[in-house]
mmCIF file of the N, C-alpha and C atoms, coordinates in Angstrom:
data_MODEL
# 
_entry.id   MODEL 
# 
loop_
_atom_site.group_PDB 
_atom_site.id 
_atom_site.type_symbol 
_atom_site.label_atom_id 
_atom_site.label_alt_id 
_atom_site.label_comp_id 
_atom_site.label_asym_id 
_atom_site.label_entity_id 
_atom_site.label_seq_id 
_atom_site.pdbx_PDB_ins_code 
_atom_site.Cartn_x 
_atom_site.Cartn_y 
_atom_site.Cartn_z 
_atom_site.occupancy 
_atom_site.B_iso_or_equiv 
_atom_site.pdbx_formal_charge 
_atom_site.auth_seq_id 
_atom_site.auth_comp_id 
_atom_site.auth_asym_id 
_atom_site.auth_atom_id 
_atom_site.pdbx_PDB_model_num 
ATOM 1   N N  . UNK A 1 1  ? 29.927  -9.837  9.025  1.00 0.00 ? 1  UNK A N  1 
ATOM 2   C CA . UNK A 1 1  ? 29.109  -10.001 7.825  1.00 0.00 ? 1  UNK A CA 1 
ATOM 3   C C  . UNK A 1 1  ? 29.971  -9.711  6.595  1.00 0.00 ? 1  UNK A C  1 
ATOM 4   N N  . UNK A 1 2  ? 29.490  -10.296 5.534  1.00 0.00 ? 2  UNK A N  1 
ATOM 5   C CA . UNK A 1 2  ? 30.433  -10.229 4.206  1.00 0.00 ? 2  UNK A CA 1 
ATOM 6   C C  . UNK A 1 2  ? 29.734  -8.520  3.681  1.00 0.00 ? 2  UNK A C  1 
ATOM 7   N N  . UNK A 1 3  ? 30.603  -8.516  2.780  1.00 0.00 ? 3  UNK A N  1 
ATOM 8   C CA . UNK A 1 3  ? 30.422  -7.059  1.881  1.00 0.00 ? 3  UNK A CA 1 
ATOM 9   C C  . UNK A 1 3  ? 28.827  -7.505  1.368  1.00 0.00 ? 3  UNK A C  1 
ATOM 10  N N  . UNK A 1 4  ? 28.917  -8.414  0.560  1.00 0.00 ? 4  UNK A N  1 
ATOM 11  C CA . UNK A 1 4  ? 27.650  -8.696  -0.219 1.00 0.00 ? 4  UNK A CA 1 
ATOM 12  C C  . UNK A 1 4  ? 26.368  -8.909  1.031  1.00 0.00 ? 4  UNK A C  1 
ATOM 13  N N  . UNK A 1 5  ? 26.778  -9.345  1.942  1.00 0.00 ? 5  UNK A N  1 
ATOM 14  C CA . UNK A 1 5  ? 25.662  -9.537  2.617  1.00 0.00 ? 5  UNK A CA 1 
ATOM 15  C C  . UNK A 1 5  ? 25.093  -7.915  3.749  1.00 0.00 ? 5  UNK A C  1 
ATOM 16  N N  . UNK A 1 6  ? 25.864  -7.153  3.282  1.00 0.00 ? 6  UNK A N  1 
ATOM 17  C CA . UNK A 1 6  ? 25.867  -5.879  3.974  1.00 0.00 ? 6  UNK A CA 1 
ATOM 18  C C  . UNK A 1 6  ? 24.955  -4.708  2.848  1.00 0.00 ? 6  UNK A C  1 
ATOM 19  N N  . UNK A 1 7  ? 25.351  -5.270  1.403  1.00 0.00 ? 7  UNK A N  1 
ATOM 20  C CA . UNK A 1 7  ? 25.028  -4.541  0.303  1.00 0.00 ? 7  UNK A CA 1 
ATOM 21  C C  . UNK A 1 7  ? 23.034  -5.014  0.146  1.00 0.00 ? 7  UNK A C  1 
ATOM 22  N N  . UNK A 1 8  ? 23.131  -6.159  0.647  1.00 0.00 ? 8  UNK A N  1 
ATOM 23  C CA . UNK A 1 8  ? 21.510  -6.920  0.587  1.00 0.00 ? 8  UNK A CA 1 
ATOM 24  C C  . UNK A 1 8  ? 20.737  -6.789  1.313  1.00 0.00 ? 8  UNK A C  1 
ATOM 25  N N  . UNK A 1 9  ? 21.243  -6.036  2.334  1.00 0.00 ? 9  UNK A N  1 
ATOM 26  C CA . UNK A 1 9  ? 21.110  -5.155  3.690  1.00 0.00 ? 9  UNK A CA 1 
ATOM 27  C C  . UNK A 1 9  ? 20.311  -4.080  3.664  1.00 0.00 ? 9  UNK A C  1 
ATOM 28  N N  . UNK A 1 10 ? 21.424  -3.347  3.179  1.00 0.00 ? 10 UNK A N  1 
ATOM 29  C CA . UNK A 1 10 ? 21.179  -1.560  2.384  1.00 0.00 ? 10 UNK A CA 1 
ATOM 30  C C  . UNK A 1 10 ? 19.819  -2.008  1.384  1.00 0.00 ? 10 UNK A C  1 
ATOM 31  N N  . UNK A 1 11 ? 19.671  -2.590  0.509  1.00 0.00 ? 11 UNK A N  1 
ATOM 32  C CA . UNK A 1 11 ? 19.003  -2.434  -0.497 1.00 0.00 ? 11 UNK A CA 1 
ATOM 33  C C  . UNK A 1 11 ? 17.495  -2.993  0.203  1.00 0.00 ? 11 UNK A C  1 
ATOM 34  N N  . UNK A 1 12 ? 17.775  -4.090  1.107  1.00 0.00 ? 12 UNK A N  1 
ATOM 35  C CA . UNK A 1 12 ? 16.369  -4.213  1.329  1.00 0.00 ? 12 UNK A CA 1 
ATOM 36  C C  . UNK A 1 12 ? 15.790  -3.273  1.883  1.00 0.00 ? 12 UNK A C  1 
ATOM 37  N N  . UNK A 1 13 ? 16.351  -2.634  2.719  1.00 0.00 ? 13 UNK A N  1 
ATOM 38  C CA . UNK A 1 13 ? 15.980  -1.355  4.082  1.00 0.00 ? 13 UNK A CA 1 
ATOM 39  C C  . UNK A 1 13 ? 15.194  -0.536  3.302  1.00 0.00 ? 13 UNK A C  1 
ATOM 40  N N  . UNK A 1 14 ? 16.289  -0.169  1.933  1.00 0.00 ? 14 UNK A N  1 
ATOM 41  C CA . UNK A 1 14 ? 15.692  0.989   1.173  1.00 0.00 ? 14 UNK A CA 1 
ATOM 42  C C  . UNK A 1 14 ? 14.721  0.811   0.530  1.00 0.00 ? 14 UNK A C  1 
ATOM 43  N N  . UNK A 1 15 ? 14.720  -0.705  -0.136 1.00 0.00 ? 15 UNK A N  1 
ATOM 44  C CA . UNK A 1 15 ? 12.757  -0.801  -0.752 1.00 0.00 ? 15 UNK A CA 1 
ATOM 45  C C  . UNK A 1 15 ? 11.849  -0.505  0.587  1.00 0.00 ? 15 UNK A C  1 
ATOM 46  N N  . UNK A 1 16 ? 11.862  -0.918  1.587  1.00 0.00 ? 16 UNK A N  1 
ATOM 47  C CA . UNK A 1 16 ? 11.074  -0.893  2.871  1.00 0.00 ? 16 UNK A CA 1 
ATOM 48  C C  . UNK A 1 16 ? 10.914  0.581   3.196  1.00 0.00 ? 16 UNK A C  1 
ATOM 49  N N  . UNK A 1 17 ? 12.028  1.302   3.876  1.00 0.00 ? 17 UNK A N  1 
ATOM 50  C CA . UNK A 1 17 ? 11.921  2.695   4.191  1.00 0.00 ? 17 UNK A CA 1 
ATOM 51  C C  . UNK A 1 17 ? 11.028  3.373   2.839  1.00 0.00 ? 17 UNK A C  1 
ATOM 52  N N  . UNK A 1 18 ? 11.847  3.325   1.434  1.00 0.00 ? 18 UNK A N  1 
ATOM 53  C CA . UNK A 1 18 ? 11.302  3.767   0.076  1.00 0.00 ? 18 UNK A CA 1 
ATOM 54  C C  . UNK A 1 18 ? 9.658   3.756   0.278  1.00 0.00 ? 18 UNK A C  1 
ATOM 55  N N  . UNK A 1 19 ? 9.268   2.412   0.421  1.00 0.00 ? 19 UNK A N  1 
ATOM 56  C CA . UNK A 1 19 ? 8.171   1.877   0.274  1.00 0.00 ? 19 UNK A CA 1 
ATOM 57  C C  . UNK A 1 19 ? 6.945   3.129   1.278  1.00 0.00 ? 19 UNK A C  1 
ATOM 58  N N  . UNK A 1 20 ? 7.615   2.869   2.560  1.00 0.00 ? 20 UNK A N  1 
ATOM 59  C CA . UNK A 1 20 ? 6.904   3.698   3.439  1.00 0.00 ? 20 UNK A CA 1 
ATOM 60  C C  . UNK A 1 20 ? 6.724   5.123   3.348  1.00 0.00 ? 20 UNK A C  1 
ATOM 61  N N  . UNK A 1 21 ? 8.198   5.467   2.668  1.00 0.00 ? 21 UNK A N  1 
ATOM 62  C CA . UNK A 1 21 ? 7.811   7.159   2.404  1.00 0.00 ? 21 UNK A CA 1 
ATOM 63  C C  . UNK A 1 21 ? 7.036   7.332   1.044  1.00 0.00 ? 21 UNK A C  1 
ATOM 64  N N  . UNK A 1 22 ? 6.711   6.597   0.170  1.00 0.00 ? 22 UNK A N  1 
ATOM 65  C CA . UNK A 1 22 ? 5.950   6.544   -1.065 1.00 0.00 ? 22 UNK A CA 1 
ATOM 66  C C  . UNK A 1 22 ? 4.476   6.692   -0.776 1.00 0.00 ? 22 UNK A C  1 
ATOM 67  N N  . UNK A 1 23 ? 4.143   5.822   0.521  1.00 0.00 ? 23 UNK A N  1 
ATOM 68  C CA . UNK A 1 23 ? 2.582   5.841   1.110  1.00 0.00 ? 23 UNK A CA 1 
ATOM 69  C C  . UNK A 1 23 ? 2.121   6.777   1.697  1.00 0.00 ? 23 UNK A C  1 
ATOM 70  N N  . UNK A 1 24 ? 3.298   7.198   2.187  1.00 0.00 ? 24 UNK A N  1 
ATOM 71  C CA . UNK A 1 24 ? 3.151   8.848   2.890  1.00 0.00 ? 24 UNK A CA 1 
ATOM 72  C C  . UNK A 1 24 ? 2.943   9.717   2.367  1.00 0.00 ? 24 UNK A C  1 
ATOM 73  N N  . UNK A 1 25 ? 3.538   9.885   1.285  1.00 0.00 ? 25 UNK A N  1 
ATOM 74  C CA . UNK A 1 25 ? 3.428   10.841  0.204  1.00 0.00 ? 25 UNK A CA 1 
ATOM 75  C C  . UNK A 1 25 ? 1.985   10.821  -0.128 1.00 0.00 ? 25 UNK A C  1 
ATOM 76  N N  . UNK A 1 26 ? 1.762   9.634   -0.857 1.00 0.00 ? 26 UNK A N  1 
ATOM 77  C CA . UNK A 1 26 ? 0.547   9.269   -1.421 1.00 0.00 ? 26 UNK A CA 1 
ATOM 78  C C  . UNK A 1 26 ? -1.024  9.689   -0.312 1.00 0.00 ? 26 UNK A C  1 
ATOM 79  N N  . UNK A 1 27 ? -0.843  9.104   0.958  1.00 0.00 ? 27 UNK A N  1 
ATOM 80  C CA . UNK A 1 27 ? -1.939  9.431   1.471  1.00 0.00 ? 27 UNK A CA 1 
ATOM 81  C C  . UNK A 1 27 ? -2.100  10.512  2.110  1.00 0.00 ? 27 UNK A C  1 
ATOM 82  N N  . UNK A 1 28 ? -0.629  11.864  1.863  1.00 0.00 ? 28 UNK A N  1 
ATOM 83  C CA . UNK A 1 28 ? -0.894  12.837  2.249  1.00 0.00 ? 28 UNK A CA 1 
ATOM 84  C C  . UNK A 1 28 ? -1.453  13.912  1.137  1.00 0.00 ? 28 UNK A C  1 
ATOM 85  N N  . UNK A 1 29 ? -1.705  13.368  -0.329 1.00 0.00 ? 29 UNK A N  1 
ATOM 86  C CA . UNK A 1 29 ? -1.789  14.278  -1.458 1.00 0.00 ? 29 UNK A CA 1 
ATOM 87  C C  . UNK A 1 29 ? -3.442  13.662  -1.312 1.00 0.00 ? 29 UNK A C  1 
ATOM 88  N N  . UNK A 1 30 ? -3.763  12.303  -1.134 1.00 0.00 ? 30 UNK A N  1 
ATOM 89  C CA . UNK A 1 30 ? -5.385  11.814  -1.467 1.00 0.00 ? 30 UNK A CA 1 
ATOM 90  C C  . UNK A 1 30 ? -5.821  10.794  0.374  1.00 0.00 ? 30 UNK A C  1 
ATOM 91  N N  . UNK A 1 31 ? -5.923  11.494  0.885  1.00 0.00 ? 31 UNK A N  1 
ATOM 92  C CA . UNK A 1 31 ? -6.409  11.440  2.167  1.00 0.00 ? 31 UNK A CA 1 
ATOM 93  C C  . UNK A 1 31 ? -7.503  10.548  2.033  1.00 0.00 ? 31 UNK A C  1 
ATOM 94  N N  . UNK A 1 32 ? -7.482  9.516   3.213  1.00 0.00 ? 32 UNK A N  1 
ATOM 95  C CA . UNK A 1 32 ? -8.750  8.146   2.847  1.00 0.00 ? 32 UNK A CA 1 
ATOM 96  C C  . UNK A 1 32 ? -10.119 9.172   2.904  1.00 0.00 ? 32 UNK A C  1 
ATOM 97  N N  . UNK A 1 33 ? -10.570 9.714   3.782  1.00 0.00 ? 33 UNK A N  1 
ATOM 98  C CA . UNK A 1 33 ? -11.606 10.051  4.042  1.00 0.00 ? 33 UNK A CA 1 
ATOM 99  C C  . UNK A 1 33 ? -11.914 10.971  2.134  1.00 0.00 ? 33 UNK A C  1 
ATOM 100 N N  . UNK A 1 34 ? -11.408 11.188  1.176  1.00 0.00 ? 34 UNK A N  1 
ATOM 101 C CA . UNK A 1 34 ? -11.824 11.825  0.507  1.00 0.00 ? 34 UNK A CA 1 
ATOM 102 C C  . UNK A 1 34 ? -11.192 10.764  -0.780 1.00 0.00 ? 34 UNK A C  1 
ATOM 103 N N  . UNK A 1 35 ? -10.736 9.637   -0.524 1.00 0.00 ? 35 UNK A N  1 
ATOM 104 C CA . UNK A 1 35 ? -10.787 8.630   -1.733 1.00 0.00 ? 35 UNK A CA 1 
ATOM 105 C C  . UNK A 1 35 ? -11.595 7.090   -1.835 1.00 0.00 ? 35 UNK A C  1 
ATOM 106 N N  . UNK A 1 36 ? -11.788 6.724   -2.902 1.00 0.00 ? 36 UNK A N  1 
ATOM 107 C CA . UNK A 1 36 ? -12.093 5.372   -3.082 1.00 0.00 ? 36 UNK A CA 1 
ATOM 108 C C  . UNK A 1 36 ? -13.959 5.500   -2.921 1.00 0.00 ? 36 UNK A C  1 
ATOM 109 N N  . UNK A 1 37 ? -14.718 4.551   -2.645 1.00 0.00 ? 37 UNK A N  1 
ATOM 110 C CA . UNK A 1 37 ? -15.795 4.526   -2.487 1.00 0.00 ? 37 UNK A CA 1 
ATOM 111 C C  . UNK A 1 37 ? -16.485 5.856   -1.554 1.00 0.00 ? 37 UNK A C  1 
ATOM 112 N N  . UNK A 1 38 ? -16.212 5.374   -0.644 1.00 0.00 ? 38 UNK A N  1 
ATOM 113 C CA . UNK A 1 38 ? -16.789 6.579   0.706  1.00 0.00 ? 38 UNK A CA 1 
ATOM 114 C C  . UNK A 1 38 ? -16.369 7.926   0.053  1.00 0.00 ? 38 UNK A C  1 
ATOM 115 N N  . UNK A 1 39 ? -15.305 8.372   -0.549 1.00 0.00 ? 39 UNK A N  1 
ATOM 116 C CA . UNK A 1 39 ? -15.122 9.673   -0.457 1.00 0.00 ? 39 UNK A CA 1 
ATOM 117 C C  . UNK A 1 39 ? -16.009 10.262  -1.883 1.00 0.00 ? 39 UNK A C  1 
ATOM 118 N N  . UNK A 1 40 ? -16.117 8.952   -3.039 1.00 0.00 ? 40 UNK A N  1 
ATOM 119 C CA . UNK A 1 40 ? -16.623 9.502   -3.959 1.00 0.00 ? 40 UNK A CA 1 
ATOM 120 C C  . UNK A 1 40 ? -18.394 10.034  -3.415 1.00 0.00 ? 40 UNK A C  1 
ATOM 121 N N  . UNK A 1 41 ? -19.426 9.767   -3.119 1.00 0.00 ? 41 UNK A N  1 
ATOM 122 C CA . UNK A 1 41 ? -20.300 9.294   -2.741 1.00 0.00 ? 41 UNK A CA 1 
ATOM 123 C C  . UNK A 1 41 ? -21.225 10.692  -1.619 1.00 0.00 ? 41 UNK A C  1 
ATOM 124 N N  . UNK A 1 42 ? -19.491 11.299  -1.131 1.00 0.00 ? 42 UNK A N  1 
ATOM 125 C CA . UNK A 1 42 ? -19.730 12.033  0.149  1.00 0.00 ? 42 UNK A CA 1 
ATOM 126 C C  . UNK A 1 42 ? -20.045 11.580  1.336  1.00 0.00 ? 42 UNK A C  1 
ATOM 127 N N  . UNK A 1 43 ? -20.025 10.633  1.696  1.00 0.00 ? 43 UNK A N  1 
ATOM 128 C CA . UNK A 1 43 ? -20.340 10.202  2.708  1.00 0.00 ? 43 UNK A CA 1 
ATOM 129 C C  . UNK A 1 43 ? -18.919 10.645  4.025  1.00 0.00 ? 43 UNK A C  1 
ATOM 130 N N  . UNK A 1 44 ? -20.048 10.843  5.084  1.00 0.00 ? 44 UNK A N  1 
ATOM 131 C CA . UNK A 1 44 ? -19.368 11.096  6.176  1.00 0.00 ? 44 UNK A CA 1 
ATOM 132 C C  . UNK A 1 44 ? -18.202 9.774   7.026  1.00 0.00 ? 44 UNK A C  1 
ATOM 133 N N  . UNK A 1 45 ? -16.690 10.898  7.199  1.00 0.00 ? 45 UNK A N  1 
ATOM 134 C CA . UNK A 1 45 ? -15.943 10.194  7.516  1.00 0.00 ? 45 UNK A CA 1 
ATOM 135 C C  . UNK A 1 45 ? -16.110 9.023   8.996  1.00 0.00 ? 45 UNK A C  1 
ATOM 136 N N  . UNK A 1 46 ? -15.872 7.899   9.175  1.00 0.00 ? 46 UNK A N  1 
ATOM 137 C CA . UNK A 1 46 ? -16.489 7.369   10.614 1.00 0.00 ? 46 UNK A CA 1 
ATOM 138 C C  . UNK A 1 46 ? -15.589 8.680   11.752 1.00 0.00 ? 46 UNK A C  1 
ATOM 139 N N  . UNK A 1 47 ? -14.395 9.008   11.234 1.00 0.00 ? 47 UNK A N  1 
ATOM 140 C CA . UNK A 1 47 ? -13.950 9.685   12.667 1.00 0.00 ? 47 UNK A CA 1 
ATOM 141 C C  . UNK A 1 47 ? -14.975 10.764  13.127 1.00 0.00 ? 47 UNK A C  1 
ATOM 142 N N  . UNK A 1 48 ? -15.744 11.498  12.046 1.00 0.00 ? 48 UNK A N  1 
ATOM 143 C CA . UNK A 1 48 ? -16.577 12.401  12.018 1.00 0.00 ? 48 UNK A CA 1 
ATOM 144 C C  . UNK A 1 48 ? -17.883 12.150  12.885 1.00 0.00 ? 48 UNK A C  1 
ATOM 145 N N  . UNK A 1 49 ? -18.415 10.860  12.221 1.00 0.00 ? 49 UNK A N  1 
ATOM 146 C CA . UNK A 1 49 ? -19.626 10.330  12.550 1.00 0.00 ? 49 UNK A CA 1 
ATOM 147 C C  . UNK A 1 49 ? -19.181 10.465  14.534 1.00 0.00 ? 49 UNK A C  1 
ATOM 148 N N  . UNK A 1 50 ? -18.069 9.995   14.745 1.00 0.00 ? 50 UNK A N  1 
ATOM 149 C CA . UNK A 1 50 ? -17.663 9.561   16.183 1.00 0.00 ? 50 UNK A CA 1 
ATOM 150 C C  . UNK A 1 50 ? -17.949 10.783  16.871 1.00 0.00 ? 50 UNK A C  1 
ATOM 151 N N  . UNK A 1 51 ? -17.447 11.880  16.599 1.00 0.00 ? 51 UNK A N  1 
ATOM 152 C CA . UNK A 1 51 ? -17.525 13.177  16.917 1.00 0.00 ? 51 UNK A CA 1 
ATOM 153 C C  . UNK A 1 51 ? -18.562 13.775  17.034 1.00 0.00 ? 51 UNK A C  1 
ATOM 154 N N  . UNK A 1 52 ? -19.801 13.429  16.210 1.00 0.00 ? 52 UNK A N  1 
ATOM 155 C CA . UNK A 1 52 ? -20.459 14.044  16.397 1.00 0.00 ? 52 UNK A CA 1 
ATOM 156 C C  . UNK A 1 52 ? -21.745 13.191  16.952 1.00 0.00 ? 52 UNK A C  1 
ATOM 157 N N  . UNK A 1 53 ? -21.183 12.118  17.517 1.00 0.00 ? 53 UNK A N  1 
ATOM 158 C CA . UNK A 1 53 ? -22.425 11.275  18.560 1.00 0.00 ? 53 UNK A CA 1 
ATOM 159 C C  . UNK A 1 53 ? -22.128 12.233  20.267 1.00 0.00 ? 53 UNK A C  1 
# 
């Protein structure tokens, strides 16, 4: 492989990897069960609901 095509390499990986540890971050500070519609509302999480059938 050429230099440049090694460098286009690296950079994509890192938006991708980047990308994934950004979501991680993110849905470990605002957790689904306590964002967006359902969490405003209070409503019970489905894993919850599962649990407690």
């Amino acid at each position: 492989m050429s230099t440049i095509a090694i460098v286009m390499m690296i950079i994509c990986l890192g938006a991708v990897w980047g990308g994934l540890a950004v979501a991680i971050v993110h849905l470990r500070g605002n957790p689904d069960e306590t964002s967006g519609e359902l969490g405003a509302d209070g409503a019970v999480p489905l894993a919850q609901q599962i649990n407690q059938s």
